[in-house]
C-alpha positions in Angstrom: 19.3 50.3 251.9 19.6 48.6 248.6 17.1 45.6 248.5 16.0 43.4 245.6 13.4 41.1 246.0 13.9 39.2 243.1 17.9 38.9 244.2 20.5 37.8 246.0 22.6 41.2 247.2 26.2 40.5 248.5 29.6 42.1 247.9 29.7 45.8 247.0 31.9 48.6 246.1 31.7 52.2 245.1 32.9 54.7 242.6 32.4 58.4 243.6 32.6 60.9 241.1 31.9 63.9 243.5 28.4 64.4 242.9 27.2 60.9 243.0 27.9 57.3 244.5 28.2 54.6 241.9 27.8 51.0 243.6 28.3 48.4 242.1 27.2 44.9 243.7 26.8 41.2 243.3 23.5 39.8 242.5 22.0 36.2 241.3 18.3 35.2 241.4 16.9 34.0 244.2 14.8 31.2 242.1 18.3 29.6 241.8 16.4 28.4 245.5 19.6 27.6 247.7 21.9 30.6 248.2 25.2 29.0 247.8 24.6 28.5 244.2 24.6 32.4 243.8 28.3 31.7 243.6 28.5 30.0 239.8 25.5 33.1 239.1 27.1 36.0 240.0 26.7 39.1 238.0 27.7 42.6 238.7 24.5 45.0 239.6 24.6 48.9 239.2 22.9 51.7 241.0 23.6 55.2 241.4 22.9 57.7 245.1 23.1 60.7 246.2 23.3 60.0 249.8 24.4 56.5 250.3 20.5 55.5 251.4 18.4 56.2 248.6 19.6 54.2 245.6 18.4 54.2 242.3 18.8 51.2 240.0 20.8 51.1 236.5 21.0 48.6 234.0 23.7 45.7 235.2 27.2 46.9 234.7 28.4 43.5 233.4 27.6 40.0 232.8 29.8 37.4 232.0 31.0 37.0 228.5 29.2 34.1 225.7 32.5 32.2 226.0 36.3 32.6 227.3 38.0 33.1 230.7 35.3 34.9 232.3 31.8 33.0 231.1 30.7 31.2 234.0 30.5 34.0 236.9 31.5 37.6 237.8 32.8 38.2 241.4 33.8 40.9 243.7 36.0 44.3 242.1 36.8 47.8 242.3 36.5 51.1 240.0 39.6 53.6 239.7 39.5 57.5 237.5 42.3 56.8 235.5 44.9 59.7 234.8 43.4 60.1 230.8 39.9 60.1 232.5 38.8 56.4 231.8 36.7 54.6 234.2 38.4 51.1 235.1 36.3 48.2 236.6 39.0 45.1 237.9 36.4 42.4 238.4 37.1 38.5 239.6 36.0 35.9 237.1 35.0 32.7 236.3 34.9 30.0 233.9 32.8 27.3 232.5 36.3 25.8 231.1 37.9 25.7 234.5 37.1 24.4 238.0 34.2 26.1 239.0 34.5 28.2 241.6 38.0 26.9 242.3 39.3 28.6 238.9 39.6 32.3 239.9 41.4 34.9 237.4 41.3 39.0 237.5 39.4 40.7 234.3 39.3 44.3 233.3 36.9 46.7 231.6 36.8 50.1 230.5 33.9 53.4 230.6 33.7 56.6 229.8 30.7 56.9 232.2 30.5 54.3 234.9 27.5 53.2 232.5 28.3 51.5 229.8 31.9 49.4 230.0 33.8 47.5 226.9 36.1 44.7 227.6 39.5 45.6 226.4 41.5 42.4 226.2 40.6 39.2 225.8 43.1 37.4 228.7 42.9 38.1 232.2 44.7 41.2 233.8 46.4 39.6 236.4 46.9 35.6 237.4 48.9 33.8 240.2 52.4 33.2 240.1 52.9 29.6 242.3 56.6 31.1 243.0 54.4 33.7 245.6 50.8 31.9 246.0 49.0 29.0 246.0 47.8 27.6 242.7 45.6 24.3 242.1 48.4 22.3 240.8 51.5 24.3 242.0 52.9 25.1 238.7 50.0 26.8 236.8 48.5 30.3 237.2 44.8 28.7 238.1 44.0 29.5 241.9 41.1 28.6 244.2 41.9 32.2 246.1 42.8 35.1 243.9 40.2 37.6 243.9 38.8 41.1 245.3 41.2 43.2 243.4 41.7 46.5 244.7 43.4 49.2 242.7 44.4 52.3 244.1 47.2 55.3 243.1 50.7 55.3 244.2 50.8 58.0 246.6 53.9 59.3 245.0 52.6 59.5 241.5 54.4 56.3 240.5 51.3 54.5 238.6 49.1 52.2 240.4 48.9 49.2 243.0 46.8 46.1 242.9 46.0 44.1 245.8 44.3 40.5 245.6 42.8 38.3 247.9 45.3 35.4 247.6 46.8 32.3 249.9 50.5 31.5 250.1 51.0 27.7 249.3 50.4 26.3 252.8 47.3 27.8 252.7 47.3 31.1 255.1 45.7 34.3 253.4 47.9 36.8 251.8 47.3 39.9 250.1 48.9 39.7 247.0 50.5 42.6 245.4 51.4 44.2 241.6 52.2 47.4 240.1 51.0 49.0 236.6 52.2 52.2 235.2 48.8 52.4 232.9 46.3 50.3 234.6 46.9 47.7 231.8 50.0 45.9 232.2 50.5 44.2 235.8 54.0 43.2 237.1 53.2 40.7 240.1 55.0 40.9 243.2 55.3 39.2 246.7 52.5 39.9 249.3 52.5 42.8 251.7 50.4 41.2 254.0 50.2 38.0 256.2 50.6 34.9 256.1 48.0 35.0 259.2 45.6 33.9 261.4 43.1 34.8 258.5 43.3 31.9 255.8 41.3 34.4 253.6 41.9 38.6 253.6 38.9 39.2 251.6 37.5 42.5 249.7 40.7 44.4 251.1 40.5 48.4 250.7 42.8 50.8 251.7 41.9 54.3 253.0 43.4 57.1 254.8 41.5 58.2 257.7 42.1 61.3 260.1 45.8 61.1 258.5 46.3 57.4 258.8 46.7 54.8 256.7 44.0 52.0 257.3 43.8 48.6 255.3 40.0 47.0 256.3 38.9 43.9 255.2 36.5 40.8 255.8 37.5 37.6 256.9 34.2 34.9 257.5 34.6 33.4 261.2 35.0 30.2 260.2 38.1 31.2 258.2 40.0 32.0 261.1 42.1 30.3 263.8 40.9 28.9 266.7 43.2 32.2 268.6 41.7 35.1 265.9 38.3 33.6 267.4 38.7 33.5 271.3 37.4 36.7 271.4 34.4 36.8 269.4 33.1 35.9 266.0 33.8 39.2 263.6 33.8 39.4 259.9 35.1 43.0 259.2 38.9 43.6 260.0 41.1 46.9 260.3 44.7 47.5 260.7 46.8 50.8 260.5 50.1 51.2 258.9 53.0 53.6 257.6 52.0 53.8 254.1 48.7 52.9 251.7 51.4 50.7 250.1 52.1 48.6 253.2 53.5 46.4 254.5 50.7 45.8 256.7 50.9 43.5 259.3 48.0 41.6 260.2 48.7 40.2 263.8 47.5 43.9 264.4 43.8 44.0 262.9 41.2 44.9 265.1 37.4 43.7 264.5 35.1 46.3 264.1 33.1 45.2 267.2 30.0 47.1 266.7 28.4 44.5 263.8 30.1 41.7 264.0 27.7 40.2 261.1 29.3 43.1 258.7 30.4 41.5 255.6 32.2 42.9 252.5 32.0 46.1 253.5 32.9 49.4 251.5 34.5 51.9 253.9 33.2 55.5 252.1 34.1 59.1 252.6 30.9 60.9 252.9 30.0 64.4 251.7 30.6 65.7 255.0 34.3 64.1 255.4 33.1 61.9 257.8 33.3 58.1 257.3 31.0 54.8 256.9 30.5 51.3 256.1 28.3 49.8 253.5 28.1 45.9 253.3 25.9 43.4 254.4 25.0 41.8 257.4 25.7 37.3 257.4 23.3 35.9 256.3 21.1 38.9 254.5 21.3 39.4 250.7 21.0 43.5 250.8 23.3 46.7 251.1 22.5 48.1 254.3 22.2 52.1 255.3 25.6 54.0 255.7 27.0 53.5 259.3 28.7 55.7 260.7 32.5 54.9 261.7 35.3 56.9 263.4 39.0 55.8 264.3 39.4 55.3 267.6 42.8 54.2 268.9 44.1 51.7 267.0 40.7 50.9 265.3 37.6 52.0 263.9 34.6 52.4 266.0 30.5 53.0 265.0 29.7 56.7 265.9 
């Protein structure tokens, strides 16, 4: 478990380099008093395991910058080994020059050890186009939904994907979707995923598990239809598909049944080849202990 007293702990994700697990983690002082100002206070924590338990803390992996796009807040990401053996961290950001929270835009920073990380542009990565997504004023790239990028390799060695939590413009949650042959320079697509019963697919990762593709994901209960809810308040999502690279198609995803309170949680392959979640459980602030998942049928299962 990955507690700090002094913090707020929410939305993780790892970087494995073979011999150890790199989280990296949301985190905002809890003498801010009410939680849901943790939102405009968000930095991005940094610790380092062996086993997925025992964590050891580093020094904060980033904080937003003195002034620019990404000076108010940093929000939920990913890491990706690029080919020329450069760490990559895709971060959500905020700005003090925008709309608050409702001003979302996709940053990018580079390391040569998970440690210490440079920004390497001075514009975001990746914004919304409004011919695909909703954008505040339906022209311009600002969006109230476009975070949670997740990177991962084409399976046929044919650069890199992106997906984004995004919304198309009558408001139902998409995954958005863009290609990049050098993990620099994004070209934008169409979803590959929804519109839904989910109005947000949050913290989306894709895995292959026992030979399957698997896209999991959280969606909060009360960001869900009435019909996604008849059977149960879950946050944490899973549907199968054909390829890592979709489409997927979310009238599919199963809830993972077993902790319904799971939020944001990484799905990790352990040392073992088995499989877990991380997250945390609605409404603690702290990474819980690995637990153990399996797929069973059409969805995973604990055990």
């Amino acid at each position: 478990m990955l507690r700090l007293p002094g913090h707020w702990v929410w939305d993780s994700w790892i970087a494995d380099t073979g011999g150890e697990y790199h989280l990296f983690f949301l985190k905002a002082p809890r003498a801010l008093g009410d939680p849901d100002r943790r939102h405009e206070a968000a930095t991005i924590g940094h610790a380092t395991s062996e086993d997925l338990t025992r964590w050891t803390i580093q020094p904060d992996a980033l904080v937003p910058a003195a002034t620019g796009w990404d000076d108010l807040a940093l929000w939920t990401g990913s890491v990706v080994l690029g080919h020329d053996g450069v760490w990559r961290l895709f971060y959500t950001a905020l700005s003090t020059a925008g709309h608050g929270t409702f001003d979302q835009r996709i940053g990018l920073v580079e390391s040569a050890d998970l440690r210490t990380w440079h920004r390497v542009r001075e514009s975001p990565v990746l914004e919304a186009d409004p011919r695909w997504y909703r954008t505040l004023d339906g022209r311009g790239p600002a969006s109230e939904t476009w975070r949670d990028p997740f990177v991962f390799a084409d399976p046929g060695g044919d650069g890199w994907h992106m997906l984004v939590t995004a919304r198309e413009k009558a408001g139902r949650g998409v995954l958005a979707h863009a290609r990049s042959h050098d993990l620099r320079e994004w070209e934008l697509g169409p979803p590959v995923a929804g519109p839904s019963a989910f109005r947000e697919v949050e913290v989306p990762q894709v895995r292959v598990v026992d030979g399957r593709p698997l896209l999991t994901f959280t969606c909060h209960p009360r960001q869900q239809s009435a019909a996604r809810r008849a059977g149960g308040d879950y946050c944490t999502w899973t549907v199968l598909g054909e390829s890592v690279t979709g489409p997927w198609d979310l009238t599919r995803a199963r809830p993972f049944t077993a902790e319904p309170a799971l939020f944001a949680a990484p799905l990790v392959c352990r040392r073992d080849g088995t499989w877990a979640y991380l997250g945390f459980r609605l409404p603690d602030f702290h990474v819980v202990d690995p637990i153990p998942v399996r797929l069973a049928g059409h969805a995973l299962v604990a055990g």
